[in-house]
N, CA, C and O of each residue as an XYZ file, in Angstrom:
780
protein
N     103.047     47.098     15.437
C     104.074     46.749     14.489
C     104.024     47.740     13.324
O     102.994     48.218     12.849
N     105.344     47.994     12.910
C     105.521     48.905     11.977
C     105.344     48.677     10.479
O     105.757     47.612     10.021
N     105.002     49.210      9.994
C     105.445     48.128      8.623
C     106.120     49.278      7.456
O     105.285     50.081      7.041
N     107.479     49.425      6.915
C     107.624     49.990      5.903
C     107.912     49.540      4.650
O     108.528     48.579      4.190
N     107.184     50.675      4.118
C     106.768     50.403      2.346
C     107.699     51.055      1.645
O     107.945     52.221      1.950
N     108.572     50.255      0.288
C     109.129     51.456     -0.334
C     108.485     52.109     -1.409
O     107.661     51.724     -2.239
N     109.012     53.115     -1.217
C     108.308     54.804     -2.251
C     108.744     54.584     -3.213
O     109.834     55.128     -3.390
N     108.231     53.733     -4.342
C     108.168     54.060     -5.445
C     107.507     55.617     -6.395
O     106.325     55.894     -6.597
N     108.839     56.465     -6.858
C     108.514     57.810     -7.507
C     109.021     57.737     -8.971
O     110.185     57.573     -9.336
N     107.910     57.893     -9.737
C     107.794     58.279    -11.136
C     108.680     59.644    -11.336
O     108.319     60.660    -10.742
N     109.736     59.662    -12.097
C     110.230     61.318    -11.839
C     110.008     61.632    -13.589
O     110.168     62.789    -13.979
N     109.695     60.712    -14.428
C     109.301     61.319    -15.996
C     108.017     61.217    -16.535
O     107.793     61.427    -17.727
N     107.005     60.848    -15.575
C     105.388     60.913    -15.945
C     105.092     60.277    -17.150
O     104.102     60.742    -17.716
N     105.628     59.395    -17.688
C     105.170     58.910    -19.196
C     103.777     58.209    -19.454
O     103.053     58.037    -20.435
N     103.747     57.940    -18.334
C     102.283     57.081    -18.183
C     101.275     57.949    -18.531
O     100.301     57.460    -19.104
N     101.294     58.984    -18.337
C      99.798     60.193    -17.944
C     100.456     60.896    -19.033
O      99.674     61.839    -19.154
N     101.436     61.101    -19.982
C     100.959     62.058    -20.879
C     100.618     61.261    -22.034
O     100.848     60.072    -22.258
N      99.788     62.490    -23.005
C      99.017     62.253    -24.238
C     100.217     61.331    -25.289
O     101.434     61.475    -25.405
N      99.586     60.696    -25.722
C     100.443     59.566    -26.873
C     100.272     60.546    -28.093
O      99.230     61.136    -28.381
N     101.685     60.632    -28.879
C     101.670     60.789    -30.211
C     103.659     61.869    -30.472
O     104.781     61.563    -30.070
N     103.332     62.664    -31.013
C     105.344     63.209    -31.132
C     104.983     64.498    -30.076
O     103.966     64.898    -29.511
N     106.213     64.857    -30.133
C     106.606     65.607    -29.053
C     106.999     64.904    -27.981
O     107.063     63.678    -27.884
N     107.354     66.012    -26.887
C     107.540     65.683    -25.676
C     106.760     66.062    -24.602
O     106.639     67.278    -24.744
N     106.142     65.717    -23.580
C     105.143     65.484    -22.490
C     105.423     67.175    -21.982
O     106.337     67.970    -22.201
N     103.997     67.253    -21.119
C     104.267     68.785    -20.347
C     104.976     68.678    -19.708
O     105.128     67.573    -19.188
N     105.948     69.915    -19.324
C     107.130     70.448    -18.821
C     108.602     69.526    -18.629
O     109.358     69.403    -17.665
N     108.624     68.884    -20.181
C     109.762     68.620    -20.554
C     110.049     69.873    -21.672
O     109.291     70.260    -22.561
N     111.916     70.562    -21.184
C     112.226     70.885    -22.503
C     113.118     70.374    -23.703
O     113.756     69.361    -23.415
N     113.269     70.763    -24.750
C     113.823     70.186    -25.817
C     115.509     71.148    -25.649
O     115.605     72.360    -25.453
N     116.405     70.374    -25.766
C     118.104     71.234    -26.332
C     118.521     70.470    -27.176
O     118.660     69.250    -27.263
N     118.773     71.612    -28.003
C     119.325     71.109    -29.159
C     121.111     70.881    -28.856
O     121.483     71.261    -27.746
N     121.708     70.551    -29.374
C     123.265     70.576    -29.558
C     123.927     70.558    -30.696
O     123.813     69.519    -31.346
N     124.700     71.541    -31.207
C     125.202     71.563    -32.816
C     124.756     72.207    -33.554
O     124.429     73.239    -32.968
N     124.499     72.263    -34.611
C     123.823     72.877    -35.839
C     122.662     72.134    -36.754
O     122.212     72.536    -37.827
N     122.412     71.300    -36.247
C     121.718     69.913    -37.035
C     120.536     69.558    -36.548
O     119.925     68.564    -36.940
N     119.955     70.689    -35.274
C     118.633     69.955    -35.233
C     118.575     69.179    -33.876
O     119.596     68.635    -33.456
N     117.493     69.122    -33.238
C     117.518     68.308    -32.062
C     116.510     67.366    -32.684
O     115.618     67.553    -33.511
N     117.173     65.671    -31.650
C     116.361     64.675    -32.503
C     114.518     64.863    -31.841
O     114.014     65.534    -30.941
N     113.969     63.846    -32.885
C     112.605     63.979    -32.480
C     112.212     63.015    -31.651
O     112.734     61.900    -31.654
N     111.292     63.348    -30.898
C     110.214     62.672    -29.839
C     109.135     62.306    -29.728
O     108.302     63.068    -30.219
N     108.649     61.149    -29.130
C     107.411     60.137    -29.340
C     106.965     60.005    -28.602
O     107.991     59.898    -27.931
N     105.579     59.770    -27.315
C     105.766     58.833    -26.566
C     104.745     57.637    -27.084
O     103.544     57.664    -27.353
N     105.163     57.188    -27.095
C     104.509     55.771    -27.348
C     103.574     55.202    -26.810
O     103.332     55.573    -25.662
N     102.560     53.932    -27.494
C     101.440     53.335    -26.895
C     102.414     52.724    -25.691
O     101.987     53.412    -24.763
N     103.117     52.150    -25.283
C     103.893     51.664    -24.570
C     104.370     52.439    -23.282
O     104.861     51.976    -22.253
N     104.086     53.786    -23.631
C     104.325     54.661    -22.272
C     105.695     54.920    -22.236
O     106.167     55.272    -21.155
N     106.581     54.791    -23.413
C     108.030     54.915    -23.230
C     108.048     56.305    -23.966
O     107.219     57.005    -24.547
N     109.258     56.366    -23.694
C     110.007     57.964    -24.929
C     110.535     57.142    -25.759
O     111.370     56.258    -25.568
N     109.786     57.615    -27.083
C     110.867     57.258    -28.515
C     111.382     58.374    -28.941
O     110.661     59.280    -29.358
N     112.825     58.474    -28.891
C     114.117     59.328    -29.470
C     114.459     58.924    -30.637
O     115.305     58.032    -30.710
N     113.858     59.507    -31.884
C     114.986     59.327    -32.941
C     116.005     60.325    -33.742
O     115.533     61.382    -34.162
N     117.033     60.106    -33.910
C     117.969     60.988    -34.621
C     118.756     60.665    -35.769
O     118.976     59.529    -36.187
N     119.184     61.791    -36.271
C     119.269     61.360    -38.144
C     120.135     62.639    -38.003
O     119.811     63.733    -38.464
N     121.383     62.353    -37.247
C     122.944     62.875    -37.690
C     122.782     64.269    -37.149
O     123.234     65.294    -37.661
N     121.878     64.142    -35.734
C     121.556     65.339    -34.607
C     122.285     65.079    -33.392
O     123.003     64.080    -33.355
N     122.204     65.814    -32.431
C     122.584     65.692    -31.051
C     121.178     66.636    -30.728
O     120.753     67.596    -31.370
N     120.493     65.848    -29.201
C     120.208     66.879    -28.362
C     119.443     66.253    -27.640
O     119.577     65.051    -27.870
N     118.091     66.609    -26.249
C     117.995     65.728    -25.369
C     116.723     66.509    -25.203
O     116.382     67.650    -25.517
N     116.026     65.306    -24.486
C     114.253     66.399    -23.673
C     114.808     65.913    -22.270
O     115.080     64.806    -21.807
N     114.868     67.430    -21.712
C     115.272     67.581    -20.281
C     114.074     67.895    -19.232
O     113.482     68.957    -19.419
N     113.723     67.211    -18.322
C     112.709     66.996    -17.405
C     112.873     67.903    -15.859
O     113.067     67.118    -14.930
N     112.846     68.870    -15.572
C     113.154     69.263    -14.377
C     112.180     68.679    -13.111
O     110.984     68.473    -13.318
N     112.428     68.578    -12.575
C     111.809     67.232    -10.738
C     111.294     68.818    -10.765
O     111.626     69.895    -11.259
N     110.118     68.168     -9.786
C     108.991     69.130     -8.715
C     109.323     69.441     -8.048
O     108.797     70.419     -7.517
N     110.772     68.707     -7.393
C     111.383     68.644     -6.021
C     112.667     68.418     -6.080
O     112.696     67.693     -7.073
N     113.843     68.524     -5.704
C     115.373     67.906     -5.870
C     114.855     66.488     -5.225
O     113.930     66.313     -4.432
N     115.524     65.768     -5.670
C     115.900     64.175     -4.512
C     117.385     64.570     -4.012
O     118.327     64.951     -4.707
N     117.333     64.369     -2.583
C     118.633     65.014     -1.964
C     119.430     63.602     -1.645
O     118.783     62.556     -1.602
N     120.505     63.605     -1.478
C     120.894     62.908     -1.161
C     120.779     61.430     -0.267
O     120.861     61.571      0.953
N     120.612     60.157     -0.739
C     119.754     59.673      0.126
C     120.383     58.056      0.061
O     121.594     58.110     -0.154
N     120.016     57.022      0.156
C     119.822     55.779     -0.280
C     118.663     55.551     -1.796
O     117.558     56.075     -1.658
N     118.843     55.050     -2.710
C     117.873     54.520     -2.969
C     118.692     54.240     -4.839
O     119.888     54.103     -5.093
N     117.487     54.239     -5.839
C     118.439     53.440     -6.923
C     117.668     54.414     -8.473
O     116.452     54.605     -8.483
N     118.172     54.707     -9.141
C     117.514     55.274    -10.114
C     117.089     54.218    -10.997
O     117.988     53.386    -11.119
N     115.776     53.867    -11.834
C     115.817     52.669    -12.646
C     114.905     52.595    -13.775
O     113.722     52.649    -13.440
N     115.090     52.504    -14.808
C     114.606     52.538    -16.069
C     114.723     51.007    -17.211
O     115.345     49.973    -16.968
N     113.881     51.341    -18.488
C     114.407     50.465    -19.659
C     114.222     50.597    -20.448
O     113.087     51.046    -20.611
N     114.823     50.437    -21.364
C     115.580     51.164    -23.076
C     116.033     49.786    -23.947
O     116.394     48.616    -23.818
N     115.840     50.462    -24.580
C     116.376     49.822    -25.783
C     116.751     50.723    -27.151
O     116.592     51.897    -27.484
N     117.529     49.131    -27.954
C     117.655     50.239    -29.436
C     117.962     49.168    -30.380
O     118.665     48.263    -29.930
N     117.649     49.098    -31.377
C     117.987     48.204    -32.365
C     119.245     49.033    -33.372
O     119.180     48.753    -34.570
N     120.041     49.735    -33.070
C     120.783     51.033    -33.971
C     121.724     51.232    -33.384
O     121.756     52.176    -32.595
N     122.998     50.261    -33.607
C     124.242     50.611    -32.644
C     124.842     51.748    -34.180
O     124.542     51.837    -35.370
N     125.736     52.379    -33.304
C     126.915     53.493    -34.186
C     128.061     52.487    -34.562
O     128.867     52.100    -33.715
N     128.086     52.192    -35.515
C     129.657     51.565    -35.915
C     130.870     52.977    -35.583
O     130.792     54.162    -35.905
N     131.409     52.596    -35.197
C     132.993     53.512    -35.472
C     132.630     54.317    -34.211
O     133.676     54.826    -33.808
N     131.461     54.695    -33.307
C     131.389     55.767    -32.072
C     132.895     55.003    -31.139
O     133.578     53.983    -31.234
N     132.840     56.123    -30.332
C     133.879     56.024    -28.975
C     133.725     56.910    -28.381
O     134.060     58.038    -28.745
N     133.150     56.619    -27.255
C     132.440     57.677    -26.109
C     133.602     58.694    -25.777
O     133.621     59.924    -25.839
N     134.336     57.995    -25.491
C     136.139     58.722    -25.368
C     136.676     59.229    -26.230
O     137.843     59.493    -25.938
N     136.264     59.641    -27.640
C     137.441     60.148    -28.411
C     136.071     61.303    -29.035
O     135.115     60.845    -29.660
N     136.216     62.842    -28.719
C     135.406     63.550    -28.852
C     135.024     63.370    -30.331
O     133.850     63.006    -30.413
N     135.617     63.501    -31.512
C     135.039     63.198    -32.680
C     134.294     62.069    -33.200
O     133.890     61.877    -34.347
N     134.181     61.354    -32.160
C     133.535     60.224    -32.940
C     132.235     60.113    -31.263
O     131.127     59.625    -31.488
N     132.492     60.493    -30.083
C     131.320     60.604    -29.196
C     129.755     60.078    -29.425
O     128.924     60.468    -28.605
N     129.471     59.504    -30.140
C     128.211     59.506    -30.802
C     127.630     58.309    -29.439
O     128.292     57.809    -28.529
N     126.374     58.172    -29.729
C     125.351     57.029    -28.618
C     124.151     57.500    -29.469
O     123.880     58.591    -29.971
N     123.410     56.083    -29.458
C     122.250     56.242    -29.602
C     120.875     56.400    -28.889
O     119.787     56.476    -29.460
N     121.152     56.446    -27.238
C     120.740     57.196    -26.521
C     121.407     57.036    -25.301
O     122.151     56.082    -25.077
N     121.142     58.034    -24.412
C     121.686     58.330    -23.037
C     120.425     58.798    -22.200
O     119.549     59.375    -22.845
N     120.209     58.605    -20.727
C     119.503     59.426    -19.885
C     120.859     59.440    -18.929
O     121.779     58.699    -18.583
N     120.307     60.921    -18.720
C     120.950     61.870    -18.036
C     120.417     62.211    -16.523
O     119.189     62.182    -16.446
N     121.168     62.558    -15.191
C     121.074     62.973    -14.211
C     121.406     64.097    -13.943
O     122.637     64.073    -13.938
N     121.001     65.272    -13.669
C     121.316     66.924    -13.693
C     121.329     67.118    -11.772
O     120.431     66.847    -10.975
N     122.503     67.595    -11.560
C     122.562     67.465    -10.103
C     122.410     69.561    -10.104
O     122.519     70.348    -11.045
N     122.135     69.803     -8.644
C     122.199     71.471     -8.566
C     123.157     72.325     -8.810
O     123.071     73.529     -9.055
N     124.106     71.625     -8.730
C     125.752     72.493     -8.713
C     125.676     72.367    -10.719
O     126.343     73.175    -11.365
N     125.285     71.881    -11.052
C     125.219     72.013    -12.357
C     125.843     70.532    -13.329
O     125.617     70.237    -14.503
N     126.602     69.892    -12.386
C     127.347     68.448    -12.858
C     125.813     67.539    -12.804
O     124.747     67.497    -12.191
N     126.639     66.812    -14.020
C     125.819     66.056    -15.336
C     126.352     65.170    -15.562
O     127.351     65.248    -16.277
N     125.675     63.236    -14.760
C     126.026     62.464    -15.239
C     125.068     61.770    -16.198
O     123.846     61.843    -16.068
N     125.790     60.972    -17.343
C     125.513     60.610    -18.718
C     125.407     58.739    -18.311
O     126.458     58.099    -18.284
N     124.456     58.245    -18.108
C     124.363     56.750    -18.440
C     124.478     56.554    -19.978
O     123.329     56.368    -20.381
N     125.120     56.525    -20.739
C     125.270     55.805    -22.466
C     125.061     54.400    -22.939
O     125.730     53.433    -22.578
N     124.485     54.393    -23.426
C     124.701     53.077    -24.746
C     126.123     53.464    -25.139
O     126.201     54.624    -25.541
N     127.036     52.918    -25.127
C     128.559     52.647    -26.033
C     128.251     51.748    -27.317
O     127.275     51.182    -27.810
N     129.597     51.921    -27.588
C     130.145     50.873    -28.542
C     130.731     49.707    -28.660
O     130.364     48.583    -29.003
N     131.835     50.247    -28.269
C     132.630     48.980    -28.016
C     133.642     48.802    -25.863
O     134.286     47.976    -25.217
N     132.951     50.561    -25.676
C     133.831     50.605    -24.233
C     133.204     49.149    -23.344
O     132.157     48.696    -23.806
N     133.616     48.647    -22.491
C     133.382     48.135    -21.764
C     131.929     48.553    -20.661
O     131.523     49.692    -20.429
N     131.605     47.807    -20.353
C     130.285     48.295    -19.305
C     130.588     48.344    -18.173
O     130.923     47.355    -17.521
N     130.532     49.381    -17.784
C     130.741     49.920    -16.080
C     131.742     51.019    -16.598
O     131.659     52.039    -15.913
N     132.495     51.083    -17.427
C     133.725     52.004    -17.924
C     132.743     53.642    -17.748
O     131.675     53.923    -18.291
N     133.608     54.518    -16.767
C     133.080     55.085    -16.667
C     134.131     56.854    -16.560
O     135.162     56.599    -15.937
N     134.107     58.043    -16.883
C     135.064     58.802    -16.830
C     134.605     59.799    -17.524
O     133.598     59.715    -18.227
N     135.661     61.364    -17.320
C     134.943     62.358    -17.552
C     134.690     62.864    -18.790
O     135.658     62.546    -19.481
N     133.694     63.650    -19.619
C     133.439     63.769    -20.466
C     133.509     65.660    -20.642
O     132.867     66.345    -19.847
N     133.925     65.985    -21.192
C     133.781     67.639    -21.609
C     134.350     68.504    -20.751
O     134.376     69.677    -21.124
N     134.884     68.203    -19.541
C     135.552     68.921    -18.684
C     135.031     68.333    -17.295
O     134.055     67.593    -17.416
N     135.545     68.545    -15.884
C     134.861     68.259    -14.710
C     133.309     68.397    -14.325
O     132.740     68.039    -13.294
N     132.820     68.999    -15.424
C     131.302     68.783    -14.897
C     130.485     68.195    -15.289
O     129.327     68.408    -14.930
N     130.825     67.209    -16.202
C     130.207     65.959    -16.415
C     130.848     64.573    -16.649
O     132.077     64.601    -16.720
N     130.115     63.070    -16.815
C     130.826     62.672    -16.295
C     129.836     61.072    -17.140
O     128.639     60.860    -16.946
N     130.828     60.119    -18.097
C     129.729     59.063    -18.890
C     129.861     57.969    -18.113
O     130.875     57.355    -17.781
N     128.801     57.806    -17.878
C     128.933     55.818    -17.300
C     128.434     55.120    -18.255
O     127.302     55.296    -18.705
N     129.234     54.269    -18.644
C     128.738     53.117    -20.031
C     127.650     51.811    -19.384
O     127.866     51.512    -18.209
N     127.122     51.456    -19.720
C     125.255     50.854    -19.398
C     125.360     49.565    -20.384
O     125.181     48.375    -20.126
N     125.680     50.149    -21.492
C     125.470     49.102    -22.825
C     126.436     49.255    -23.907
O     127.271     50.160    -23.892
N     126.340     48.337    -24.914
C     127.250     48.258    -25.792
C     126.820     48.196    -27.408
O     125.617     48.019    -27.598
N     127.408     48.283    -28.230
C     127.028     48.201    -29.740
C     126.216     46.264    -29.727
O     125.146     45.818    -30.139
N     126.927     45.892    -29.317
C     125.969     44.262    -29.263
C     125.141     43.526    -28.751
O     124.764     42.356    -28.817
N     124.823     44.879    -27.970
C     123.088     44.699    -27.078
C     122.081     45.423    -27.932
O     120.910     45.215    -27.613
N     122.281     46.192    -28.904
C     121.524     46.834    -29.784
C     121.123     45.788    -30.848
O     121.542     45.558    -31.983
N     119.989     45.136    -29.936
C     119.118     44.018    -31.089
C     117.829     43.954    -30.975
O     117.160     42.949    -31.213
N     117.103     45.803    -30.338
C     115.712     45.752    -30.191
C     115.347     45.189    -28.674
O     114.249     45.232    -28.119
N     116.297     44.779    -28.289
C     115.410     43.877    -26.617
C     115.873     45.065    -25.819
O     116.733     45.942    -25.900
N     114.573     44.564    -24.733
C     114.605     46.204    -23.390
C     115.392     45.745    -22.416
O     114.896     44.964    -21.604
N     116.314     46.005    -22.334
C     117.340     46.185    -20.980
C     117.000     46.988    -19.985
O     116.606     48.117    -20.278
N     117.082     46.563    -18.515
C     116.300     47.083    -17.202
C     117.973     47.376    -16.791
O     118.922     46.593    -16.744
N     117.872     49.048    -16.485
C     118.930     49.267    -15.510
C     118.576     49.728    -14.244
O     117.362     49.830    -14.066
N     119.414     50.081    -13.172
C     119.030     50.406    -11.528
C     120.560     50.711    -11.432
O     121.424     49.859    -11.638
N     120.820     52.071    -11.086
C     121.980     53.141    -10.444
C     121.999     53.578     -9.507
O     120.987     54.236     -9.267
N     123.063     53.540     -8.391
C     123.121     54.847     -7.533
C     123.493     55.744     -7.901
O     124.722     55.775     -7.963
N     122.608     57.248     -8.456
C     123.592     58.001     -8.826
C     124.196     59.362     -7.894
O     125.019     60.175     -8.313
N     123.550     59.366     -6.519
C     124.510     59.152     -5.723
C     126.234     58.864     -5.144
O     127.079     59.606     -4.642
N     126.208     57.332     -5.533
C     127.138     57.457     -5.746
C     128.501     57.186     -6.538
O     129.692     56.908     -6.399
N     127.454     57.473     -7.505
C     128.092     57.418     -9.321
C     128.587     58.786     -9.237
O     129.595     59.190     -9.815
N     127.644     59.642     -8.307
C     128.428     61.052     -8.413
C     129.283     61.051     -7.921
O     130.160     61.665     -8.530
N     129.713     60.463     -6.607
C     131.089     60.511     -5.775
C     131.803     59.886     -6.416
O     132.798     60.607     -6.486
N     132.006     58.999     -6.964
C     133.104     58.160     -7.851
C     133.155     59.051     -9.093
O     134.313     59.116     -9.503
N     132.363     59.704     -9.774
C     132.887     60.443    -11.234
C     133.602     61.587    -10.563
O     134.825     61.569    -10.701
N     133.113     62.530     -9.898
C     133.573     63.673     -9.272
C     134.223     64.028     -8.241
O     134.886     65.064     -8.286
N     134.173     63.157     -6.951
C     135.272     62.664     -6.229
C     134.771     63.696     -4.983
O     135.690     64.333     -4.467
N     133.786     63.864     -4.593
C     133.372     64.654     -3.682
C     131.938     64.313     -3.738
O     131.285     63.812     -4.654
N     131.454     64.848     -2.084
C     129.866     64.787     -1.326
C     128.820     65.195     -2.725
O     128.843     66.103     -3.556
N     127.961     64.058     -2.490
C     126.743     64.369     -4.029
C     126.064     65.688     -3.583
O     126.239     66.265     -2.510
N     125.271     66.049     -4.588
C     124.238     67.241     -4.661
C     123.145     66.488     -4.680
O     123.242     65.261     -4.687
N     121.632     67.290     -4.694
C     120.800     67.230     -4.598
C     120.408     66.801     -6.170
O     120.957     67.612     -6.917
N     119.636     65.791     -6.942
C     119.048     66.263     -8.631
C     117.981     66.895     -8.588
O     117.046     66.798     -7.794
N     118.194     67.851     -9.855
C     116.894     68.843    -10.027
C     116.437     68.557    -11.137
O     115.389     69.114    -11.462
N     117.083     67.583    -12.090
C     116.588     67.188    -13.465
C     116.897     65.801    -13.895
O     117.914     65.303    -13.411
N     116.096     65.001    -14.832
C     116.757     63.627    -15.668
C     116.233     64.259    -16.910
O     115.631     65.332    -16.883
N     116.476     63.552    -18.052
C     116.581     63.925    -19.155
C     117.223     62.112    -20.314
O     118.023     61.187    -20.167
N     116.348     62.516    -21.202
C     116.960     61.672    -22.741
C     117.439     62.159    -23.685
O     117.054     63.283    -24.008
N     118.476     61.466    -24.481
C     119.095     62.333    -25.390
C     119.585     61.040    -26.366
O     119.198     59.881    -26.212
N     120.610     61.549    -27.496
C     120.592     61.020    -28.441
C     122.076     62.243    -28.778
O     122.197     63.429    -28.471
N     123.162     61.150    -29.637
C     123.882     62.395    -29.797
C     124.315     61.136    -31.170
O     124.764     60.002    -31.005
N     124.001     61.806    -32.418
C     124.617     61.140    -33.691
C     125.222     62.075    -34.918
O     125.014     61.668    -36.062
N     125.976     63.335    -34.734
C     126.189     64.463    -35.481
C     127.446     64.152    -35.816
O     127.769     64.389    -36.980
N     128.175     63.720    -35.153
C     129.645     63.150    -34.943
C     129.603     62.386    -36.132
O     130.205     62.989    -37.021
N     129.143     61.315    -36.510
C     129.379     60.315    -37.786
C     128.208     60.350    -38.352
O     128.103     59.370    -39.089
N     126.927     61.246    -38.372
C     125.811     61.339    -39.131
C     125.434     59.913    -39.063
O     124.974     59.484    -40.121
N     125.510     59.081    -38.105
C     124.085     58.234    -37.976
C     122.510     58.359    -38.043
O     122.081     59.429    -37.612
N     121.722     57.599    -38.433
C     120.563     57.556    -38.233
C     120.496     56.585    -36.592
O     121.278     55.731    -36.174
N     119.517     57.027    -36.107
C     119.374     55.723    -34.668
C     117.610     56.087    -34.123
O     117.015     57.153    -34.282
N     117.104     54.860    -33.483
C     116.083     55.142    -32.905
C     116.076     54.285    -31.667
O     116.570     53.158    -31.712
N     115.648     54.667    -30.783
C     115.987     54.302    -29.152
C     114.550     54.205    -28.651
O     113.726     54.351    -29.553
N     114.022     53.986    -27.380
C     112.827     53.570    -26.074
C     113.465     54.011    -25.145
O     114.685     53.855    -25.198
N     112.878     54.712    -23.975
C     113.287     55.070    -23.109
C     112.033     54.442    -21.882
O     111.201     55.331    -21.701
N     111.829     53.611    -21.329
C     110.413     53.463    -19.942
C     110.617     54.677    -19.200
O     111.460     55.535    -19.463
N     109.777     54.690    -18.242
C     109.607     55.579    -17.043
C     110.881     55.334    -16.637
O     111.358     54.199    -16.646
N     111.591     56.497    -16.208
C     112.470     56.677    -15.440
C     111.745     56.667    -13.620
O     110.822     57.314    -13.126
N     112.477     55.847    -13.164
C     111.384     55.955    -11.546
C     113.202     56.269    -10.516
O     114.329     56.299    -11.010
N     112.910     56.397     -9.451
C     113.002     56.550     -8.233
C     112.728     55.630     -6.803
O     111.616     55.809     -6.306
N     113.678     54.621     -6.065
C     113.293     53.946     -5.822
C     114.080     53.745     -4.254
O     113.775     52.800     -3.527
């Protein structure tokens, strides 16, 4: 008799790196704007703390390996006690979130899980041109400090944003974008896993 197990894969190592600011080995930092990329924590908790103070920018994680196309669920948990009054993921001047993790596929398309504002959850559509692409997760009135557990296909979050066969991911990534209305915000990010 056979027996199969599922593969649980860590793809952001938070567990095993050193506690204190910064970001873990072979994450990099991008900035976005003129203002600074926000700063990074990891916490006794083993999470990423993102905070930003009227910055945009993200610590981007490149995989050991692509995950190719497959079955399975991307899944994390976050929180934030720091919603954006006045953001709208949809209206480029006001774009703001107080955090996002990101999926970096090979062809170079980039989907955005967000904290929103006021969009609806599941509301999902393109952001900056065809090669990326926001799925809304949360809202300004879930921002009360409690950790919300999400699980994605992004798979085939990619076929529904982009409308064609997924790619392989070569990266996830956290970010923070508050330059737009000069918010302050501070966010948690858990292990991003693979499942």
């Amino acid at each position: 008799m056979f027996t199969t197990l599922l593969a649980l894969q860590t793809l952001t190592n938070l567990s095993f790196a050193p506690l204190g600011p910064g970001l873990p080995e072979r994450w990099q930092v991008k900035q976005v704007g003129r203002n600074g990329a926000p700063s990074f924590q990891v916490t006794t908790g083993h999470a990423l703390r993102i905070e930003a103070n009227a910055q945009s920018g993200f610590g981007r994680h490149p995989l050991r390996a692509p995950i190719r196309p497959s079955r399975g669920r991307l899944m994390w948990r976050w929180r934030t006690g720091t919603a954006i009054k006045g953001a709208s993921l949809r209206v480029r001047a006001r774009a703001d979130s107080p955090v996002r993790v990101f999926v970096e596929y090979d062809d170079g398309r980039v989907l955005y899980y967000s904290w929103g504002n006021a969009e609806p959850v599941g509301d999902r559509f393109a952001w900056g041109g065809e090669t990326r692409s926001v799925y809304v997760c949360r809202r300004a009135d879930d921002a009360n400090g409690s950790w919300y557990m999400e699980s994605h296909d992004p798979f085939t979050d990619y076929q529904r944003a982009f409308n064609r066969a997924p790619h392989p991911i070569v990266a996830v990534g956290i970010g923070a974008d508050t330059d737009q209305l000069g918010a302050h915000t501070v966010a948690e990010v858990g292990e991003v896993t693979w499942e």
